[in-house]
Structures are given as structure tokens and as C-alpha cells.
N, C-alpha and C positions, 0 to 999 in steps of 0.2 A: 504493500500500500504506500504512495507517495506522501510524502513528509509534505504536512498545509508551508509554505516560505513564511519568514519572518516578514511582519510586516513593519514598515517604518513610516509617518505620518509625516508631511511636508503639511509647512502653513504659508499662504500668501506673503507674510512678512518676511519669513525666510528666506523664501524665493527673490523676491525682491533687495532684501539686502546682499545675498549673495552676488548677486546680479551688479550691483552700485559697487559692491566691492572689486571685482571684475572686469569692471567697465575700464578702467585708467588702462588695463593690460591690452585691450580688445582696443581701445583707441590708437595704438600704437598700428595696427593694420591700417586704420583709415579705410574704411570701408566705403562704397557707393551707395550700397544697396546691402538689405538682409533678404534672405532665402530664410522662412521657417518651416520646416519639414512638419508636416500635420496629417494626423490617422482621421480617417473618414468613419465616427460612428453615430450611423444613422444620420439625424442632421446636422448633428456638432461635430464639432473640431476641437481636438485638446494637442497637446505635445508641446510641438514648440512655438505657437501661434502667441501665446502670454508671455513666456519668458521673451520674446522677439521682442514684443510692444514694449515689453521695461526696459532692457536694453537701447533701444530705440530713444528713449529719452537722456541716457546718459551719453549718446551720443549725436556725433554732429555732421551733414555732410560736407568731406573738403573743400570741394569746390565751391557749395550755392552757399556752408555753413549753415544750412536748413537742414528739417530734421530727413533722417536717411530714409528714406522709402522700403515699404517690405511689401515682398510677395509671398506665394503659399506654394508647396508642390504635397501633395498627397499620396502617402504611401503606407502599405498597410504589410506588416509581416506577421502580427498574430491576432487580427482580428476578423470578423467573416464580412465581407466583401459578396457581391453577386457576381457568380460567375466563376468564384475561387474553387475548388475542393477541399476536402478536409487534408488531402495531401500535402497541400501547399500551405497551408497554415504553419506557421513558424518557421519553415523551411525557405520560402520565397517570397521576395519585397514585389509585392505589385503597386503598382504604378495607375493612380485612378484621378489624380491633377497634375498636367506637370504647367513648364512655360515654355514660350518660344525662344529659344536661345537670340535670338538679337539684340533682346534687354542689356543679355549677361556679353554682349562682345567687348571686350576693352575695358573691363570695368576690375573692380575688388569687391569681391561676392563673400559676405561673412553669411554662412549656412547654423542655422541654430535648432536647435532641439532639447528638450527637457533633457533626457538622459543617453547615458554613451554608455548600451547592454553587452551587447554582444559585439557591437560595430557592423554588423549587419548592413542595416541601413544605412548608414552613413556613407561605408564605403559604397554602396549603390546610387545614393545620391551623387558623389564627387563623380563617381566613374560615367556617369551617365551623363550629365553636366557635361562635362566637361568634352565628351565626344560630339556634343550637341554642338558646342561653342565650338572647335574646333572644326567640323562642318560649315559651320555659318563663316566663320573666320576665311575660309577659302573661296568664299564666293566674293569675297572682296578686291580690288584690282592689288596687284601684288605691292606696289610699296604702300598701300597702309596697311597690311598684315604684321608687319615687323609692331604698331603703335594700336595694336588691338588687340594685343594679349590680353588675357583674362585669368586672374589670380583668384586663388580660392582659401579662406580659411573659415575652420568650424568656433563653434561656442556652445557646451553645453551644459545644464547650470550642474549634472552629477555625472561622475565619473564611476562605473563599479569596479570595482578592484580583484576582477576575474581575467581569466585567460578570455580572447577575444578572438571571433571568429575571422573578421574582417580587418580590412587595415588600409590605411591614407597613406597618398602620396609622400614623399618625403618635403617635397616644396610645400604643401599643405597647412600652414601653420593652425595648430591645435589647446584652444583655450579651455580649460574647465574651471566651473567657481568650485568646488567640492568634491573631494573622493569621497567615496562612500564603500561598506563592504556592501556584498550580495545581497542585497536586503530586497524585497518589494518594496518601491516605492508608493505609497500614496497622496497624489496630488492633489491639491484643495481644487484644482477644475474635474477633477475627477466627481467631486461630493456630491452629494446629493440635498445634504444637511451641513450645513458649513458651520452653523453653530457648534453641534455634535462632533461633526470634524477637529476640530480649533480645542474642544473642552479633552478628545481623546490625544489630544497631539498634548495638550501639556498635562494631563496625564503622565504620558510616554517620558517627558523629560523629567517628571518626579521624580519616576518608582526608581 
């Protein structure tokens, strides 16, 4: 019989300070644009769509010094999806929003997400990305290909402290607010009851 995982309660404030604490690191990319990587369940969106918008304020775009713009890409590795099989659950990242790579040509694309599990995803996000970009890159007349690279780095606010399936670029630069062990996370966009949420999270930091 499987062992129920530890569970560990995340609270909005945490997340958010984590995030402000982080930010001074992640400014040092200068980013364009964020990419938040987000799970399609049912009609919400959780993952990295909240941690993006906080980050978002701690920082600035270079160029206009206004605030960075964010998009979504939708992908789903253990949730059910139309169309998935139960084979493909946990086994394979589908892909149910992406973008059109011409956004991301030339730009600094900081990609975020709540938590870095297995890396999984992540590296399907960079690798797919970035072949997109490199497509579109080529349809450009040859001397402005050299001035339309497109650099990539992640942000995710927890790191778990496992061996990992997947794995990033080396050019890649890789930010996390927090290692954490193995633990379930549970996110306060996850609740259902935030109050309840919030009273078992400090709880949890009593006992």
C-alpha cells in the first residue's frame, strides 16, 4: 500500500515574501517578458500564473522601465486533460496553450513556475521554446539573426531536493526562492477555504 506524502502548507504571505526576497537576484537577468507555465484544471489556472504576477511587481522592464508583461503556456503532466490517457499521466507534458514564438525572438524570456519537481516540465518548456524561437529566428533576413537571439532563464519560488528527471540548458540561468525536501506542497491557490488553509499552515509551524 502506498505511503499518503507529507504534506506541507504554503501561505500567500510566504509566497510572496519569498518572491521580494528573490526578486534583487532575478533583476540581475533583466528580463523582457515573463512566461508563467500554468496546469489547465477545468476552468482555473494555478502554478505559476500568481507567483509571475508578484514577481512582476518587483520588477521593471529595461527598456520602456514599465512593468514586464506576462504570458501563459499550458501544460499539464499529472492532471487529466481531454484526450490524455491514463498512460500519459505523469509520464508526458502535454501541451494544451502555448505562444507564437515571434513574441519571444530577441528578447530575455524569464519562464516561472511554483515548483521545480521532477524538472519535467520545465525542461519541456525550455526545449520547446526555444526550437520555436529558433524557427522563427530563421525566417528573418540573415544579418538581423546574429541581434535576435533569445535568452532564457527560469524562477521558481521551490526547489525539491530530489534527484530530477529533466534538466536545463547550461546557458539557462536558474533562480529559486527556496529549497524545500520532498514534501507535497500545498498552495493557498490550490484552497478551497483559505481561512482553514492559513489557521492549518500555522498550525504546521507550531507543532
Amino acid at each position: 500500500m502506498a505511503t499518503e506524502p507529507k504534506h506541507f502548507l504554503v501561505t500567500y504571505n510566504e509566497v510572496h515574501n519569498i518572491i521580494k526576497r528573490s526578486a534583487r537576484k532575478v533583476e540581475e537577468f533583466k528580463p523582457d517578458l515573463i512566461i508563467a507555465i500554468v496546469t489547465p484544471i477545468f476552468i482555473t489556472l494555478n502554478s505559476g500564473f500568481f507567483p509571475a504576477r508578484v514577481m512582476r511587481t518587483f520588477l521593471k522592464n529595461p527598456t520602456t522601465h514599465g512593468s514586464v508583461p506576462i504570458f501563459a503556456i499550458c501544460l499539464s503532466l499529472y492532471e487529466e486533460v481531454p484526450g490524455v490517457t491514463a498512460e500519459q499521466i505523469g509520464s508526458q507534458v502535454i501541451r494544451t496553450q502555448w505562444l507564437g514564438p515571434e513574441i519571444l525572438v530577441g528578447k530575455r524570456v524569464l519562464i516561472v513556475d511554483e515548483v521545480d519537481d521532477s524538472r519535467t516540465t520545465l525542461q519541456y518548456a525550455i526545449s520547446e521554446l526555444q526550437k520555436d524561437v529558433e524557427k522563427a529566428a530563421q525566417l528573418l533576413p540573415e544579418h538581423e539573426r546574429e541581434g535576435a537571439k533569445t535568452q532564457f532563464a527560469v524562477f521558481v519560488v521551490h526547489n525539491k531536493l530530489k534527484p530530477k528527471l529533466g534538466s536545463l540548458p547550461a546557458d539557462v540561468s536558474y533562480y529559486v526562492g527556496e529549497e524545500v525536501e520532498d514534501l507535497w506542497l500545498d498552495y493557498p491557490w490550490e484552497a478551497t477555504d483559505i481561512e482553514e488553509h492559513d489557521r492549518l499552515a500555522l498550525a504546521q509551524k507550531e507543532a
